[in-house]
N, C-alpha and C positions, 0 to 999 in steps of 0.2 A: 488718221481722221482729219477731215477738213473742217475750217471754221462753219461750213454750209450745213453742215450735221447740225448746229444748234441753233433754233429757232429762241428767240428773245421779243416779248411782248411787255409793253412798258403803259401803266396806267396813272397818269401823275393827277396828284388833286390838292387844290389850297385848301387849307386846317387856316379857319379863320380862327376858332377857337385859341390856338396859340399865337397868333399873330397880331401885332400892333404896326399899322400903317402909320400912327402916328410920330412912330418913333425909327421908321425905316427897317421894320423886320417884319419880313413877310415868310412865314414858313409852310413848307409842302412835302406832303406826301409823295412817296411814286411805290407803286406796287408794279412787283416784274415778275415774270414767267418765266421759267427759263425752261426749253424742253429739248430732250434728245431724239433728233431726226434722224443719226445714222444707225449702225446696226450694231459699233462696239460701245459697253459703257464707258464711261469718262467720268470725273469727279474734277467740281471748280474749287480751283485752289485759291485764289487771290485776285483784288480787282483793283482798280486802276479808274479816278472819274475827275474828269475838269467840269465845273460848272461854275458855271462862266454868269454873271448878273445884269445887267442891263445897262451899267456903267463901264462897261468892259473889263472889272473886276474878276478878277479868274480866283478860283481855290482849288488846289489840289487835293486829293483823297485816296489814299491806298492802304492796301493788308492785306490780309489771311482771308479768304472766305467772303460770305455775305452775314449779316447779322451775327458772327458768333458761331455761323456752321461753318463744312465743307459740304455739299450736298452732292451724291453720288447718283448718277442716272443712269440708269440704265435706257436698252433701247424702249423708244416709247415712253419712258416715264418724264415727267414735267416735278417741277419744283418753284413754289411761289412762295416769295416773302416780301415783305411791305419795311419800308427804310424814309426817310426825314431829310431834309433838307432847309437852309435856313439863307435867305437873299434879304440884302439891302434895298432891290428896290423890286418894282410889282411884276416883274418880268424876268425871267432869263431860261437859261437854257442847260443841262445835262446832257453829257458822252462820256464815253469811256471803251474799258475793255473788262471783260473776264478772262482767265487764262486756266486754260482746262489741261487734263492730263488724262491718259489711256490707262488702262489696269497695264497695259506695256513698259509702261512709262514715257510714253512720247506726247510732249507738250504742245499747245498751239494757244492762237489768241482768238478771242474772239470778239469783234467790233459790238460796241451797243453805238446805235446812230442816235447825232441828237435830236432829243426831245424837249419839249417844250414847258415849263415851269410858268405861268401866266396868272398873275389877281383875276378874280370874274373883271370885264368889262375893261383891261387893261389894252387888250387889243380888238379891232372891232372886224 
């Protein structure tokens, strides 16, 4: 199975509600999708995310799964869940990887591209 098999849909949003500008903590949302385009099922085992702040400040993020699952898909099926993030200043960015495995057991990676983490009105 190739990384092209899984489609990745990424919806990020600032939670003002949690967040104080005043104090350089800006926190966001991202909800993601993840869905199987090939034809065998797979199951995401562990991810991998640099996100990176507007200071060029990086943090690393890895483990088991997403929120506490492993989510198995089969062909056609999609899997969504919504996760948190937390920046020092009103902008930055998320990427990473998922790493998926076959009922075979054969591993692959799969890129998430970066996206965009942004305060309303921080870039114009």
């Amino acid at each position: 199975m190739n990384p092209e098999s899984i489609g990745i849909k990424v919806v990020p949003r600032y939670i003002a509600e949690e967040s104080q500008p005043g104090d350089d903590q800006y926190f966001f949302s991202y909800t993601i999708t993840i869905s199987n385009l090939g034809t065998r099922p797979c199951q995401l085992m562990s991810r991998e995310w640099l996100i990176t702040d507007g200071n060029a400040g990086v943090q690393e993020v890895a483990g088991e799964g997403v929120i506490g699952q492993q989510p198995r898909l089969a062909p056609g099926e999609s899997f969504t869940y919504t996760s948190a993030a937390q920046l020092q200043t009103p902008v930055g960015t998320m990427e990473g990887f998922y790493f998926m495995r076959t009922d075979e057991g054969e591993g692959f990676k799969v890129r998430i591209e970066p996206f965009l983490l942004s305060f309303p009105g921080a870039i114009n």
